[in-house]
C-alpha positions in Angstrom: 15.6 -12.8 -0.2 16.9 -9.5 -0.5 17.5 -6.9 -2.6 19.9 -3.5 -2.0 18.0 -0.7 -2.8 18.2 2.9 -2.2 21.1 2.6 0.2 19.0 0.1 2.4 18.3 -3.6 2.1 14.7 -4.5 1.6 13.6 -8.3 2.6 11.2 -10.3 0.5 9.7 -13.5 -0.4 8.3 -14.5 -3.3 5.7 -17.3 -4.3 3.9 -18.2 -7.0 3.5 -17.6 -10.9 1.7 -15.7 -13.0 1.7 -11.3 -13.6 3.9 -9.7 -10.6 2.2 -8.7 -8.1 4.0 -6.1 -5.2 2.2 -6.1 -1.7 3.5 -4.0 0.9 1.7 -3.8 4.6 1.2 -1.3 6.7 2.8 0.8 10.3 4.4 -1.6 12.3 3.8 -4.5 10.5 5.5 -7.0 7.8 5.0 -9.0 4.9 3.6 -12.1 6.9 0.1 -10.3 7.2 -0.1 -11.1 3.4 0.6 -14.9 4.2 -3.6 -15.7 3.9 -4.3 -14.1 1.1 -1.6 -15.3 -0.9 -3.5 -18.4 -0.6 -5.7 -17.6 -3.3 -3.3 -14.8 -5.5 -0.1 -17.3 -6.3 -1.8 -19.8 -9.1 -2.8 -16.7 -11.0 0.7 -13.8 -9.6 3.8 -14.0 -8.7 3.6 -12.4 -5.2 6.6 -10.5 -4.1 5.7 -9.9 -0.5 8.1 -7.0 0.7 9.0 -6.2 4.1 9.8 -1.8 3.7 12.3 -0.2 5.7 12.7 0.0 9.5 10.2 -3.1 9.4 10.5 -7.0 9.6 13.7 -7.9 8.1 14.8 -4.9 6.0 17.3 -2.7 7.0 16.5 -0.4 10.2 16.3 3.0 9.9 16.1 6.0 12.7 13.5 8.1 10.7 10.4 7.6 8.6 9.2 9.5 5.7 6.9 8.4 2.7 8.8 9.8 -0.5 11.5 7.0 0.9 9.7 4.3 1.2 7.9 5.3 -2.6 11.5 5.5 -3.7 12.5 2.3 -2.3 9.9 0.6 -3.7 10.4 2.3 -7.5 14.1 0.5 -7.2 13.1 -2.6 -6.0 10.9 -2.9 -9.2 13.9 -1.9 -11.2 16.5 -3.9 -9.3 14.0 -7.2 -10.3 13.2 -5.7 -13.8 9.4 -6.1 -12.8 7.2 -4.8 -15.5 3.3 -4.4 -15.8 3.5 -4.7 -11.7 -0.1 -5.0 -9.9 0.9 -3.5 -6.8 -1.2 -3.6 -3.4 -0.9 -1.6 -0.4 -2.3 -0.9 3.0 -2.4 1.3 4.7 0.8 3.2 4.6 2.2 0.8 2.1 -1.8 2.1 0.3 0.7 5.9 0.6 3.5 3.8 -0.7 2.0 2.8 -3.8 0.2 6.2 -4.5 3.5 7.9 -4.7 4.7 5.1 -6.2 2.6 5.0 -9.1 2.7 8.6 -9.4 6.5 8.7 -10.9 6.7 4.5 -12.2 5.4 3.5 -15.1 6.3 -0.4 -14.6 3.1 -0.1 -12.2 -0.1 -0.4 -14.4 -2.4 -1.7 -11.9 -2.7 -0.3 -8.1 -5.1 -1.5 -5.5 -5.0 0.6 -2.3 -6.8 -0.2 1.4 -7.0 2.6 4.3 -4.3 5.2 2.5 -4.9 9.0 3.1 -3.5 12.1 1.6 -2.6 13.8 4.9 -1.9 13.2 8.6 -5.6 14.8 9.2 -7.1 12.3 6.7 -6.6 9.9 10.0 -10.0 10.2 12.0 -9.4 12.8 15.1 -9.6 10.6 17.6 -6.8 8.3 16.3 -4.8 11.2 16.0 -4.6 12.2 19.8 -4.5 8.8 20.8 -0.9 8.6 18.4 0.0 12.1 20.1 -0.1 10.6 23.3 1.6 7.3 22.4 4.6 9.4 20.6 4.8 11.5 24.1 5.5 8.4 25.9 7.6 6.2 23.3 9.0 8.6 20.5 8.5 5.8 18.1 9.5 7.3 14.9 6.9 5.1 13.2 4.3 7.1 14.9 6.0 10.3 14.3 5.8 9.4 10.3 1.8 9.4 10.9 1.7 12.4 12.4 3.9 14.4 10.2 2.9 13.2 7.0 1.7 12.1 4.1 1.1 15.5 2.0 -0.3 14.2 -1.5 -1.3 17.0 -4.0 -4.1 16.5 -6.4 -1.3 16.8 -8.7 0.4 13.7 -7.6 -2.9 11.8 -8.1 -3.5 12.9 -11.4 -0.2 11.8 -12.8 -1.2 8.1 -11.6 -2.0 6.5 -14.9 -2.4 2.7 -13.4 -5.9 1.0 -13.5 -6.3 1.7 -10.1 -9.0 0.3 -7.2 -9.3 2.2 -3.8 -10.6 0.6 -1.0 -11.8 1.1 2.7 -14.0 0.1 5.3 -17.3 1.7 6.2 -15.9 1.6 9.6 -12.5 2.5 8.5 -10.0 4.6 10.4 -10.3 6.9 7.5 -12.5 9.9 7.2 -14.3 9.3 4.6 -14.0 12.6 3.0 -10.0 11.9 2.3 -10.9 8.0 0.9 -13.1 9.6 -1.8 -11.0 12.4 -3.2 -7.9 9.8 -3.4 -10.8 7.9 -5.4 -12.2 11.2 -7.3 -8.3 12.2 -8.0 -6.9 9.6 -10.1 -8.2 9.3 -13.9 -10.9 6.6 -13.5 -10.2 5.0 -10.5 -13.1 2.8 -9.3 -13.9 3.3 -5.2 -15.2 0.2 -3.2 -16.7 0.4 0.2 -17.0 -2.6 2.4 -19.3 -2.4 4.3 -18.8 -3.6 8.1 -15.2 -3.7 7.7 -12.7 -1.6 9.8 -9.2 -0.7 8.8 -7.5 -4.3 8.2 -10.6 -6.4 9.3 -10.4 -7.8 5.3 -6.7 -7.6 5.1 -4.4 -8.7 7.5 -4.1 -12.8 7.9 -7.4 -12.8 5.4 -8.0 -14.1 2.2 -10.7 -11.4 1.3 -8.0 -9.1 -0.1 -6.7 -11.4 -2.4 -10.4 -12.3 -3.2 -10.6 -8.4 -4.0 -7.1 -8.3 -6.0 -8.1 -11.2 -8.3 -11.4 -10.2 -9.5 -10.3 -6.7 -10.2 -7.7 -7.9 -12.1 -9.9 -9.9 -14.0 -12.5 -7.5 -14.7 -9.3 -5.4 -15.8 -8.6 -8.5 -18.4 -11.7 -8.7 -19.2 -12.3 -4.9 -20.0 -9.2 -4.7 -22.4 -10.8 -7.5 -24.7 
């Protein structure tokens, strides 16, 4: 399916019933790394997998930057009238749905893998391996990860969703970066899985939905 958004066309599917649920993936990638864990999320959400711009099937674009893709995703959620959204991201779709939330309050539960607040929140080594790769291809993608993201403590403190933040203990992540996105957001729980990389739990796994459902249920559960 797709919806016109923001000047752009953004491609989705959907599947299942229940609470929408948003799940956007990371650089490079699109909505079919989801296709596992929907597996256990559509009895209990309807999943609105979304390929974001430049990626998949939605509209290509020549440049990359974060606020964008937030903004995109804000219409999409008001082009579909979507309310009390759970949304998931990795990776940069994790950056997505932190600015996201930030400035949308049809977003009331967020559940973020791998994000970080800036380009040095990327471990060093990563870093100069995407300088040289951008030498060689000038991929914009790579450019966006150099350049950016550049989230404020302020934007995390106007995030008022019941939010989760997730990462590996061998993530791609300092640390550091994963804990203050964690610390920064008014009650936000932090999870750490241990012997997990970046998208070891994520992509084509049914671990993240595993995640998703029982923190929305503890969620349900706490509001009782």
């Amino acid at each position: 399916m797709i919806a016109h958004v923001n000047g752009i066309d953004l491609f989705y599917e959907v599947t299942g019933a229940g609470r929408p649920l948003v799940m956007a993936h990371g650089n490079g990638e699109d909505h079919t790394i989801f296709n596992e864990a929907v597996r256990v999320l559509r009895d209990s959400f309807t999943c609105y997998l979304v390929d974001t711009r430049g990626h998949g099937q939605s509209t290509p674009v020549q440049t990359f930057h974060y606020d964008d893709m937030a903004k995109d995703m804000t219409a999409f959620l008001e082009a579909l009238d979507l309310r009390d959204v759970v949304f998931y991201g990795f990776s940069d779709g994790g950056i997505v749905g932190l600015l996201a939330a930030a400035d949308c309050d049809r977003i009331t539960a967020l559940i973020v893998s791998g994000a970080n607040l800036t380009p040095k929140g990327v471990k060093r080594g990563l870093r100069l391996w995407f300088r040289v790769q951008y030498l060689f291809k000038r991929d914009p993608k790579i450019a966006l990860m150099l350049r950016e993201p550049n989230i404020t403590d302020d934007v995390l403190r106007r995030i008022t969703a019941k939010t989760l933040v997730l990462a590996g203990s061998r993530d791609l992540i300092v640390p550091k970066e994963t804990r203050q996105i964690a610390d920064g957001i008014p009650g936000a729980k932090l999870k750490i899985l241990d012997g997990e990389d970046h998208g070891s739990y994520i992509v084509h796994q049914e671990t993240i939905g595993q995640i998703i459902r029982e923190f929305i249920d503890a969620q349900g559960k706490e509001s009782r």
